[in-house]
C-alpha positions in Angstrom: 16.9 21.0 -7.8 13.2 20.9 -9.7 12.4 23.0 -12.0 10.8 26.4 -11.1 7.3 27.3 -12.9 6.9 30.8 -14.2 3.6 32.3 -14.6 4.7 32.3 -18.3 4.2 28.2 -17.8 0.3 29.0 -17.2 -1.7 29.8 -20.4 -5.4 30.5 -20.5 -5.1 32.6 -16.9 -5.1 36.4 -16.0 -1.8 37.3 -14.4 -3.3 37.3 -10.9 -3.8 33.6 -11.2 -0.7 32.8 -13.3 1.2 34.1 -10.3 -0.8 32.9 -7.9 -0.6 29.0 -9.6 3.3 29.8 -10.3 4.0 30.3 -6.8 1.6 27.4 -5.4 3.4 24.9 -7.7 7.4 26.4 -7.1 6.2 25.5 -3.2 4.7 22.1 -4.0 7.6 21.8 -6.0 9.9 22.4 -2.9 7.9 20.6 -0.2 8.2 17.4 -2.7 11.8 17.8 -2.8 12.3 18.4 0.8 9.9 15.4 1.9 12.0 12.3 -0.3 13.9 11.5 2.8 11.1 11.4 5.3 9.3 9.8 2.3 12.2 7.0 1.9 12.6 6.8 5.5 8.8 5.8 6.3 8.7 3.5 3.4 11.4 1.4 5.0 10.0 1.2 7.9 6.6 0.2 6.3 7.6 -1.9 4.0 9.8 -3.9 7.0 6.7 -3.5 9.4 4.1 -5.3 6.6 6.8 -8.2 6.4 6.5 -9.3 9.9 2.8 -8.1 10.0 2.2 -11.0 7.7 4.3 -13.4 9.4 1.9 -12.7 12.0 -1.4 -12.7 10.0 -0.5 -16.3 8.2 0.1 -18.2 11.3 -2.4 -21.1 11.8 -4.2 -19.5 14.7 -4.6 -15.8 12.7 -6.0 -17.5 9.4 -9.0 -18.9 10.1 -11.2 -16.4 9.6 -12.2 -14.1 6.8 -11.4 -10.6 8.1 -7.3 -12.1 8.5 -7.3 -13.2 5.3 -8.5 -9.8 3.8 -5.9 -8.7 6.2 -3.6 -11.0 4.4 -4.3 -9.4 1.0 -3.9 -5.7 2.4 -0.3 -6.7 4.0 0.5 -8.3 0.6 -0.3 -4.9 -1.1 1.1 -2.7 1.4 4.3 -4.7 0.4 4.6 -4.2 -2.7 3.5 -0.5 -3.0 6.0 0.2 -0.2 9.2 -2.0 -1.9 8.4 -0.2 -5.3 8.9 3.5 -2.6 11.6 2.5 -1.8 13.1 1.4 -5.2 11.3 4.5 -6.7 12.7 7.1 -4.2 16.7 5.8 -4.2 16.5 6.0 -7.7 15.3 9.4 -7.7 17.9 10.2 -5.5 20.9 8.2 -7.2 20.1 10.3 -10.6 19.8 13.8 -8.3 23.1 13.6 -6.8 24.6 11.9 -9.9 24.4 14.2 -13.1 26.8 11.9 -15.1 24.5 8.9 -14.4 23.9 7.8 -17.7 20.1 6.9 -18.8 18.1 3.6 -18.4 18.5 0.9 -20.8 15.3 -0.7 -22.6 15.2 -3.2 -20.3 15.4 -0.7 -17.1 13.1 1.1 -18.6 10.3 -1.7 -18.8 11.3 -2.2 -15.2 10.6 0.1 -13.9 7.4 0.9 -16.0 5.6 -2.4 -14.6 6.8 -1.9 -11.2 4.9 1.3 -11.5 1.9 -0.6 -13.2 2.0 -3.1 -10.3 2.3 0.1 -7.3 -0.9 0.8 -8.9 -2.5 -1.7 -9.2 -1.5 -2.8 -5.2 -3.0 1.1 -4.2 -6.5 0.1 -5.8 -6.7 -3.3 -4.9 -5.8 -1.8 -1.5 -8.3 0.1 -1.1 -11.1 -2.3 -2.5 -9.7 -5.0 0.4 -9.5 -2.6 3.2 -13.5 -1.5 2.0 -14.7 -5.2 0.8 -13.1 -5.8 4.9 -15.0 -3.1 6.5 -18.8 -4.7 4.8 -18.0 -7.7 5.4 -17.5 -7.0 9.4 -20.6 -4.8 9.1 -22.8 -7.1 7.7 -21.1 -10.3 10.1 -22.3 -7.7 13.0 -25.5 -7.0 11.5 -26.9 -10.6 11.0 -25.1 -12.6 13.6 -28.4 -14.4 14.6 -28.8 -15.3 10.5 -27.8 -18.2 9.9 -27.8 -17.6 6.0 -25.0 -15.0 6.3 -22.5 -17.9 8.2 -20.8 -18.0 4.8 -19.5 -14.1 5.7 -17.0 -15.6 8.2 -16.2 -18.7 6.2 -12.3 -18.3 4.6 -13.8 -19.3 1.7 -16.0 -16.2 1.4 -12.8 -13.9 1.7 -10.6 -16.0 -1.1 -13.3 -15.8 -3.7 -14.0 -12.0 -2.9 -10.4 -10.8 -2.9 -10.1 -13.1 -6.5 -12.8 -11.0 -8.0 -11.4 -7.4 -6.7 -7.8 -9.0 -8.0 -9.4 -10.3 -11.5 -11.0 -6.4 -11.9 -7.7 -4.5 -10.8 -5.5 -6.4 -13.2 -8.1 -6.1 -16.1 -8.2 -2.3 -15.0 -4.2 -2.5 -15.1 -3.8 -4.4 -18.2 -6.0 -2.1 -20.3 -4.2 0.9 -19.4 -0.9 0.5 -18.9 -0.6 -1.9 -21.6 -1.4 0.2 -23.8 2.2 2.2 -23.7 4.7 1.3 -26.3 9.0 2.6 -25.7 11.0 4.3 -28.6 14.3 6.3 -28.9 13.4 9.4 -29.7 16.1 10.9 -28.6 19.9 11.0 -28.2 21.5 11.4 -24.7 25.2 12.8 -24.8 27.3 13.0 -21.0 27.1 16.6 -19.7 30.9 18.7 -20.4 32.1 17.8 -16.9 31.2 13.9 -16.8 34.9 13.4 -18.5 35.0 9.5 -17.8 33.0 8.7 -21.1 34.9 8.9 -24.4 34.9 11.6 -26.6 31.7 11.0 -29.4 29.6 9.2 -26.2 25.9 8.8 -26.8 23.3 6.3 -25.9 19.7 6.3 -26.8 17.2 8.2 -24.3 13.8 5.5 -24.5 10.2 7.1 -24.0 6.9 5.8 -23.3 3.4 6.9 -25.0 0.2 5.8 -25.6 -0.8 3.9 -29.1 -4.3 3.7 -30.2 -4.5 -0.3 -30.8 -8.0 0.0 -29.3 -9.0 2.1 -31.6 -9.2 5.0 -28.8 -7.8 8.1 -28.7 -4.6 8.2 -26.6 -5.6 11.6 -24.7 -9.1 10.0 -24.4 -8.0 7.1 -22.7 -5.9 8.9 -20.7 -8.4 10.9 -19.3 -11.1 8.3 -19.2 -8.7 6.1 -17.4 -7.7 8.9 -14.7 -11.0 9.7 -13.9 -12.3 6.3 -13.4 -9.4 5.4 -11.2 -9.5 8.4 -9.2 -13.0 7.8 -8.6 -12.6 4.0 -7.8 -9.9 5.4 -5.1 -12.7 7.8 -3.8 -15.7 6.0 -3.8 -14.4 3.2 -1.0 -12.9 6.1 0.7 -16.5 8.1 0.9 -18.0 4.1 1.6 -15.3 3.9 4.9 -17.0 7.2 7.0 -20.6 5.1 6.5 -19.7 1.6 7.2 -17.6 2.9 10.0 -20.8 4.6 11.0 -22.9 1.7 11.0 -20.2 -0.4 12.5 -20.6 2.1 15.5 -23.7 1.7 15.3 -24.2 -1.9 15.2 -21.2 -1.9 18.1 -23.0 -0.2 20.6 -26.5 -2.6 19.9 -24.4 -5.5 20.7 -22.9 -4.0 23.8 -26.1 -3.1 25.1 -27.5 -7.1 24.4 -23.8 -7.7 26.7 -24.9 -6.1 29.3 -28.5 -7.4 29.4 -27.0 -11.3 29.3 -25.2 -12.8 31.9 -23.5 -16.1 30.0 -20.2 -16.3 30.3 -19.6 -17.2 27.1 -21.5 -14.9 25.4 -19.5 -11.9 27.1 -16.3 -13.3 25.7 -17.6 -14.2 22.1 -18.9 -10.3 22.4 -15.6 -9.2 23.7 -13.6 -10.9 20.8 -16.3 -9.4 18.3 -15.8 -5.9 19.9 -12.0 -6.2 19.4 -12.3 -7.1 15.8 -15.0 -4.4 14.8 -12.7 -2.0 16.7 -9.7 -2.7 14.4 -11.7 -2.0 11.5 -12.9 1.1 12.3 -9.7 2.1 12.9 -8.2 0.7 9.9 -11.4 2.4 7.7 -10.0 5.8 9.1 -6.4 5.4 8.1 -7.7 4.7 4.6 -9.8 7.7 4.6 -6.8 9.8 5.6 -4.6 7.6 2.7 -6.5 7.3 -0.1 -8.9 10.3 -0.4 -6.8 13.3 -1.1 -4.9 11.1 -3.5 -8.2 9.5 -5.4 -9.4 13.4 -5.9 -6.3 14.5 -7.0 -6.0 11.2 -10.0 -9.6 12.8 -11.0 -8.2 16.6 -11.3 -5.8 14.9 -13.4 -7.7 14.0 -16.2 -10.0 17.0 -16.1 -7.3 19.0 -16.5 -5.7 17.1 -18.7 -5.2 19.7 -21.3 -2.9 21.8 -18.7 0.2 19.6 -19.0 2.1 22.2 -16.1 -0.8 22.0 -13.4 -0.6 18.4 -13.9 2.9 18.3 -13.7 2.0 20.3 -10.3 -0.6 17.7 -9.0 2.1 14.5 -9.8 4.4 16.5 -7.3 1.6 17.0 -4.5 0.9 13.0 -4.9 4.4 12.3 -4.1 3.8 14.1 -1.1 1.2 12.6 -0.4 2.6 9.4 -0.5 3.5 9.8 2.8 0.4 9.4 4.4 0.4 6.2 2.2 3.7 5.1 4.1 1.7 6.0 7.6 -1.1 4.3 6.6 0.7 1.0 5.6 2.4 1.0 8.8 -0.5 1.4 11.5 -1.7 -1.6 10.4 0.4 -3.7 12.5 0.0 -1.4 15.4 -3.3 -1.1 15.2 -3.5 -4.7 15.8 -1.2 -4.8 18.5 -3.1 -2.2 20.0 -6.5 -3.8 19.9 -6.6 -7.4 19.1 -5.8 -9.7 21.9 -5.3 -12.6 19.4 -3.2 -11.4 17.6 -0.7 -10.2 20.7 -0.7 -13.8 22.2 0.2 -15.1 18.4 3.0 -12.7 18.7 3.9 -13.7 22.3 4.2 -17.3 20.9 6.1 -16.7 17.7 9.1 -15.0 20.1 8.5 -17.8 22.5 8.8 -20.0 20.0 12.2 -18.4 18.2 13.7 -18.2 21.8 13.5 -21.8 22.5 14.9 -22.8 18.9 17.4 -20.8 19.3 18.6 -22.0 23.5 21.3 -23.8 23.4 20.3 -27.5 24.3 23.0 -28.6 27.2 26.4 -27.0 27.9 28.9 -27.2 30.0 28.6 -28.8 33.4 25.1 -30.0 32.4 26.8 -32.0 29.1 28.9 -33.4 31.1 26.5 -34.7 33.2 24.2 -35.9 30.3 27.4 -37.4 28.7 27.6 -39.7 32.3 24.2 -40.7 32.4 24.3 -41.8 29.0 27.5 -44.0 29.5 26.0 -45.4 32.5 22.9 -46.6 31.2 24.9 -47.9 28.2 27.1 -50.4 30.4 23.9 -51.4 32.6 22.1 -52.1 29.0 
């Protein structure tokens, strides 16, 4: 069980509010514990979901254009953050049932710190992919007669933009979370009922905290680096409602120039382009749903950095959360089942595909037969 707050936990509030945030947090609290399973459980399924969504997306006929391959990157991301839920939530779970579990070594510890420092850093770059994806169908919509914005399309275009959002993430990363150091502080001795350690057991309990090698103040950092990050999370999801906007926008324009032309190919062109500005808007709301709630909360953080328990409170309701992150990862794939044509008949021909390697070639009567022929043409040879 997590701990309960008490309104004693609050300081700096009247006693209306330090009940009032005592009883919001013991609930949070209790909704977070409750919702690991469904959390675990959704995470699975993502992560298991992204893998053949980008068996899908990397096939020759999927990526050849640049809205795939930013795609691509969000399936690669939405790997990652869901494997390290996965990883994250069993071990949770392994240490809650298991109070004689003893602590993580050094070299768990560092483990599991960069897998966190790599969740991260997959949730922002993310987010950027899933925006930079959303402009870059917008503005492909926008000047389709122009010839100078060709490049928008071009794979090229896509590689060197999701290498620039990767360069700034990891830099982002890097700074922060590099800037934790572990040290036994502590001793950890086997509670009275764990009897299968010997008497006199102990091992060393490793924590993390900030340094100031940059010559910044670890509290300063921490909040300079919350703040930013939360707001990098809710700037693209405040910039999805617009460009989806526009997109509708520029959608409807093009359908109306559809109607008014009677070329063949042009209505099938417009079709294909109406297919893939649907699946970003649809895509740009999921992340708006995702990312929002969660980049607001990262900016609470480090405003209220100097009340450790409502921050405590807020880490709880982001693990929550998470599960609209698990949701999100997973729609992908059915959103482009659901809207892209392309991308069913390159599922079609993958199964076809798989079911013909896997038919047996001749058996039976039929070797038999093939074993005859053979023999025959052999002694007329």
């Amino acid at each position: 069980m997590s701990e309960s707050y008490l309104p004693s936990d609050f300081e700096g509030f009247d006693e209306s509010t330090k009940r009032n945030l005592a009883n919001v947090g013991n609930f949070i609290s209790k909704v977070s514990e409750m919702s690991l399973e469904i959390h675990l459980l959704l995470a699975c399924i993502g992560a298991v979901v992204n893998v053949f969504h980008l068996l899908i997306l990397t096939r020759k006929s999927m990526s050849n254009n640049s809205i795939n391959l930013m795609m691509i990157g969000i399936s690669v991301c939405d790997i990652f953050i869901m494997s390290f839920c996965v990883y994250d939530i069993l071990d949770t779970l392994l240490q809650k049932y298991d109070e004689c579990a003893p602590p993580q070594s050094y070299f768990s510890k560092i483990f599991d710190f960069w897998a966190s420092a790599l969740e991260d850093h997959s949730r922002r770059l993310s987010a950027w992919y899933g925006v930079m994806m959303a402009l870059m169908r917008f503005l492909i919509v926008k000047f389709a007669l122009n010839p100078k914005y060709d490049a928008l399309s071009k794979p090229l275009f896509s590689y060197l933009s999701m290498f620039i959002a990767f360069l700034v993430s990891t830099g982002m990363t890097l700074f922060f979370w590099g800037r934790y150091e572990f040290t036994a502080k502590e001793v950890w001795t086997p509670p009275k009922e764990c009897t299968q350690y010997p008497l006199g057991f102990t091992l060393p309990l490793y924590k993390s905290s900030l340094d100031d090698i940059y010559l910044i103040d670890a509290s300063v950092a921490l909040i300079v680096f919350s703040i930013i990050d939360g707001l990098l999370k809710i700037i693209p999801a405040l910039m999805f409602p617009v460009i989806t906007f526009l997109l509708i926008k520029e959608l409807r324009t093009a359908e109306s120039i559809r109607r008014k032309t009677s070329q063949g190919s042009f209505k099938k062109d417009s079709a294909a382009s109406e297919q893939t500005t649907k699946l970003v808007i649809l895509m740009a709301i999921t992340f708006i749903a995702a990312e929002l709630p969660i980049g607001a909360i990262y900016v609470a953080q480090g405003v209220l950095i100097n009340q450790p328990v409502i921050v405590e409170i807020t880490y709880e309701l982001v693990d929550v959360l998470g599960i609209f992150v698990a949701i999100n990862a997973t729609t992908h794939c059915l959103i482009c089942l659901g809207v892209s044509s392309q991308y069913r008949r390159t599922v079609k021909a993958l199964f076809k595909f798989c079911i013909k390697t896997t038919k047996p070639l001749a058996t039976g009567t039929a070797l038999q037969k093939t074993s005859v022929t053979s023999a025959r043409q052999a002694v007329v040879e």
